[in-house]
N, C-alpha and C positions, 0 to 999 in steps of 0.2 A: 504494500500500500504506500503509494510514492505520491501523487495528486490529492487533492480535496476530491476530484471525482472518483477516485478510486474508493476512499474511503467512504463515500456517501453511497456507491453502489456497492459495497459489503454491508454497512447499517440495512437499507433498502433490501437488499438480499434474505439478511437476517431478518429483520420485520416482516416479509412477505410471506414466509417459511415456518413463520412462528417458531425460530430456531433459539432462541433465549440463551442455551450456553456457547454459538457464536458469535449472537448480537454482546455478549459481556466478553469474549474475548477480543473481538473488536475495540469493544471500550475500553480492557484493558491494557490491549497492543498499545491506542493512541495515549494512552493515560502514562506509560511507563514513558512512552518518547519525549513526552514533556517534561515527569517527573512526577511519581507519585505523590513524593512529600509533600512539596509545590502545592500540588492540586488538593491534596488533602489538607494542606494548611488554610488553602484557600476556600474550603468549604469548612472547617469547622469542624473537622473530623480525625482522628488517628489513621496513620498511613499504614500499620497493619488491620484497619478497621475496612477501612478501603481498596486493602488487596482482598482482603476476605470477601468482600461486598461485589467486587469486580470478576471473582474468579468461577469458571463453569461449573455447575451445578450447587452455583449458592443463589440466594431466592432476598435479591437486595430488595432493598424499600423503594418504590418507584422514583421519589425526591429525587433518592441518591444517584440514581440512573440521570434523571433531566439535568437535576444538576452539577452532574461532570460533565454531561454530553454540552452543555452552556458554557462550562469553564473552556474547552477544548475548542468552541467555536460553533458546536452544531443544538440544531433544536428540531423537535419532531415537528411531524403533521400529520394530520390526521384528516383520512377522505374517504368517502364508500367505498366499499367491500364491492365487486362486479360479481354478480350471480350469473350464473349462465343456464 
């Protein structure tokens, strides 16, 4: 994941799949490349609190999801589901 579009079509990927422990491995590829402490100083949080929280098959508080994916640069959206 080298682009902002890269990264946005993995999140994008992961949401669509309802794939949760790679949508957080995602979050916490980006979250290391910056710095965990960093990002966890910056929300308020322990940075072993936040690798726990980031990592696949842990079941974080949604906040804590928005708000790394905010610290990092990104923000969800939210649009109908197409039925077919």
């Amino acid at each position: 994941m080298e682009t902002k579009e890269d990264i946005i079509a993995h999140l994008t990927v992961a949401l669509e799949e309802n794939d949760i422990d790679f949508l957080l491995s995602v979050i916490n590829a980006l979250a290391r490349s910056k710095g965990m402490a960093q990002i966890a100083a910056e929300l308020g949080v322990s940075r072993e609190g936040l690798y726990k929280s980031l990592a696949p098959g842990s079941n974080p508080a949604f906040g804590t999801v928005v708000k790394t994916l905010d610290n990092l640069g990104f923000k969800l959206n939210i649009e109908l589901k197409q039925v077919s």
